[in-house]
N, C-alpha and C positions, 0 to 999 in steps of 0.2 A: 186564702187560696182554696178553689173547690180539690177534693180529696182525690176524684182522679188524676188531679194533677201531680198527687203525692206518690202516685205510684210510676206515672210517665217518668218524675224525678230519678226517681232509686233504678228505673230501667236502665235510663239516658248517663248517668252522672259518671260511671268510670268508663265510655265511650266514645261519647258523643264531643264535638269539637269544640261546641262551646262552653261545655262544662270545662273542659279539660284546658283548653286556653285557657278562660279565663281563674281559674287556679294557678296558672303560671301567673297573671298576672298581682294577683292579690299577694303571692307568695313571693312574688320581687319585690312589693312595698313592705310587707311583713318584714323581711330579711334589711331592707333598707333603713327600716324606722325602728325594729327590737334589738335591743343588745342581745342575741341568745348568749353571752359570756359572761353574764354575772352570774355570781354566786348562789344566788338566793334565786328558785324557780321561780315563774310570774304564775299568775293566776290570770285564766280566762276564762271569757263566756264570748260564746259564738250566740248570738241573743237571733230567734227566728233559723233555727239550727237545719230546720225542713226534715231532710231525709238523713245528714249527716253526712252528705258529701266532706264537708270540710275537716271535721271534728280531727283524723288521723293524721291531717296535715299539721294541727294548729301545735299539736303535740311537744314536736321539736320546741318551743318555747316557752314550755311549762303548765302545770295542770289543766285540763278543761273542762267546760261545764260548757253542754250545749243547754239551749230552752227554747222551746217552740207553744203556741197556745193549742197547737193539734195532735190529740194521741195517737191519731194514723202517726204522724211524721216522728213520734219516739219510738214507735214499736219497729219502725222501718232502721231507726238508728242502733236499735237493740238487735237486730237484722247484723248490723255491721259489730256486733260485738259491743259496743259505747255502753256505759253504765251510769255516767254521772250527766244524769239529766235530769232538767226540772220540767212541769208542767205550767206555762208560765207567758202572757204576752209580753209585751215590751213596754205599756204603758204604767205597769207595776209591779216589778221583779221582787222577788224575794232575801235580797243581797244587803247587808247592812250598807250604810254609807261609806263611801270611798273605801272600799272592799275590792277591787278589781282592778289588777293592773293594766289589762289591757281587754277591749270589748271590740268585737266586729258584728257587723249587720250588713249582712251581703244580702241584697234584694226583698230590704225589709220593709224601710222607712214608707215605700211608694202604696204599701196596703194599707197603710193607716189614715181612719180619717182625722187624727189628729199626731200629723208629725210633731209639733212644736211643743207636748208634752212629753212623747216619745224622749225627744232628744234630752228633756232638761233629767228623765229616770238615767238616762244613760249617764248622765255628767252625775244627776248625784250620785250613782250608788260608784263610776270610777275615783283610782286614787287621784292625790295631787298629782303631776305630772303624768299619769296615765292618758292611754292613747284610744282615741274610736277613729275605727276604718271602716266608712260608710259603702257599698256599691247600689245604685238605683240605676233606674232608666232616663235617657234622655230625652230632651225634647218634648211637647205637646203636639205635636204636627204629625211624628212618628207613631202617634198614637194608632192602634188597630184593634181587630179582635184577638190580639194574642193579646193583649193588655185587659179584657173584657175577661179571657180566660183565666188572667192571673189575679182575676178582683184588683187590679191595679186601681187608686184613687186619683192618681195624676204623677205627670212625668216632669223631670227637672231642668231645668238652662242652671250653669255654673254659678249664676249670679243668684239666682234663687237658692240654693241649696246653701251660698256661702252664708247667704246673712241667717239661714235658719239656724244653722250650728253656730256662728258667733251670737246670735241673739241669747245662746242656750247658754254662754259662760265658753264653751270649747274655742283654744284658739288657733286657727287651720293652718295645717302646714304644707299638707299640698292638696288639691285638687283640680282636676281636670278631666278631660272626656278618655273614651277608651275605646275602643273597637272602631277604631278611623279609619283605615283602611279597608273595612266593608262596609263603610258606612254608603257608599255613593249605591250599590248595587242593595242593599235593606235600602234606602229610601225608596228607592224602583220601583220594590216588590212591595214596601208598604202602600206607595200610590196606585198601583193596581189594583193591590186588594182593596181600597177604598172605593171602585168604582162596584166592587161586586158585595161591600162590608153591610150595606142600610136591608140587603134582603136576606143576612141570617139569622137564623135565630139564633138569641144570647145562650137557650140550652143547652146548644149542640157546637157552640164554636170551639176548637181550641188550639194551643198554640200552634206559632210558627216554626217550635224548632224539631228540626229529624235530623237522625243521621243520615248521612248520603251516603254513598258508594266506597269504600274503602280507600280509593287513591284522592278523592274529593274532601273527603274525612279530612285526611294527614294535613291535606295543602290548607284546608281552614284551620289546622288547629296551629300550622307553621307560621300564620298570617299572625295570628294571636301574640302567639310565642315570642314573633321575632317583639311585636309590640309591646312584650312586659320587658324585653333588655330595651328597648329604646325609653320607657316611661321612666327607668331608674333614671336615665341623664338628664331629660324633658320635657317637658306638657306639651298634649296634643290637643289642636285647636278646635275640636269637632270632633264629632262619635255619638253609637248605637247609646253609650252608659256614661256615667259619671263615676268619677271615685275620690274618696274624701278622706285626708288624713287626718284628723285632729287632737289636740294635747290638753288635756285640764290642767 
C-alpha cells in the first residue's frame, strides 16, 4: 500500500462508513466463530494490522499482536496506544509453529504477489483447530483505480479464494460475499470510472472511499450493519468483498 494511504486510513477509520460497517461485520463472524468463554485467553495476530483500526476490537477475545511490513502503519498504531507489534510481512512471520489461536487478514491477501505462500505461513505458524478470517476484494471486473491506489494484485470470485485456502491445509467454514446491497450502485460508479480510468495517471489516482455528509454517513453504515445480522444466518450471493472463515 502507498503510505499516503496510511494516513487517509488512521483519518477515515473511526468515521467513515465503511470502516465502521464493515467492523460490524467481521465482529459478528468473530463472535459467531470464537468461544470468548473459555478459560484460557486466545492468542492473536491481526497479520497486515495497517493503521490498527481493528487491534482494540480484537481484544475481547484475548491477547493481540498486530504486524504490518510498514513502519508508517505501527507508528500510527502506536498513535492508538497498541504496544505489541511486530514488524513483519505475512510471507514470513516471526511466530513459532502452531502458536496462534486465532489469525485475521483483513484486506491483506489481495497485495501480495504470492497469495498461496501467504496462506500455507498463516496455516503453519496457526494452532490445530485454530481459525483464519480472511476479508479481500471482489470480483476482477470491479477492478478500478482505487485498486491501483491500494497496490491491489488482483481481486477474488468465491471459487478462487476457496480452493486457495483449502489448497493451504485450512478447512473453510464459511465464505461468502459481503457489501451486497451496495453492490448494484459500486458497480455503476465503477463502470463510469472506467470510461475516464486509461487517462489518469497511476501517481496521482487514489481511492474511492470519502465520507459523505453526515446523514448519508449513518444510512451506509446502517446498510452495512443491518448486513452483518443477516451474514450470521446466511450467505450472500454477490458483493463489493469476500470473507472467509477458516479452521486448521
Amino acid at each position: 500500500m502507498k503510505e499516503a494511504e496510511y494516513y487517509r486510513n488512521f483519518e477515515y477509520e473511526e468515521k467513515n462508513w465503511w470502516f465502521i460497517g464493515m467492523r460490524s461485520i467481521y465482529q459478528g463472524l468473530l463472535d459467531l466463530f470464537i468461544n470468548i468463554n473459555m478459560e484460557m485467553p486466545k492468542k492473536l495476530l491481526d497479520t497486515g494490522c495497517g493503521t490498527g483500526g481493528m487491534l482494540r476490537y480484537l481484544k475481547k477475545y484475548g491477547f493481540v499482536i498486530g504486524s504490518d511490513v510498514s513502519m508508517t502503519a505501527l507508528e500510527f498504531c502506536r498513535k492508538r496506544g497498541e504496544t505489541h507489534l511486530v514488524l513483519s510481512n505475512s510471507l514470513r512471520l516471526p511466530f513459532q509453529n502452531n502458536s496462534l489461536d486465532v489469525i485475521t487478514a483483513f484486506g491483506v491477501i489481495e497485495h501480495l504477489d504470492d497469495d498461496t505462500t501467504m496462506l500455507k505461513e498463516l496455516y503453519r505458524v496457526c494452532k490445530p483447530e485454530g481459525r483464519l478470517f480472511i476479508l479481500t476484494s471482489a470480483f476482477q471486473f470491479l477492478w478500478s483505480y482505487h485498486d491501483d491506489a491500494n497496490e491491489h494484485k488482483r481481486r477474488y470470485t468465491r471459487g478462487g479464494l476457496s480452493d486457495r485456502v483449502g489448497q493451504s491445509g485450512f478447512r473453510i467454514e464459511k465464505i461468502c460475499y459481503v457489501n451486497t446491497f451496495l453492490f448494484p450502485v459500486i458497480l455503476l460508479i465503477r463502470l463510469i470510472q472506467k470510461i475516464f480510468y486509461n487517462n489518469r495517471k497511476l501517481d496521482k489516482v487514489k481511492r474511492d472511499i470519502i465520507t459523505p455528509p453526515f446523514g448519508i454517513n449513518k444510512l451506509l453504515t446502517y446498510i452495512l450493519q443491518l448486513e452483518a445480522r443477516l451474514l450470521r444466518r446466511r450467505d450472500l450471493p454477490f458483493g463489493v468483498s469476500l470473507i472467509c472463515v477458516a479452521q486448521k
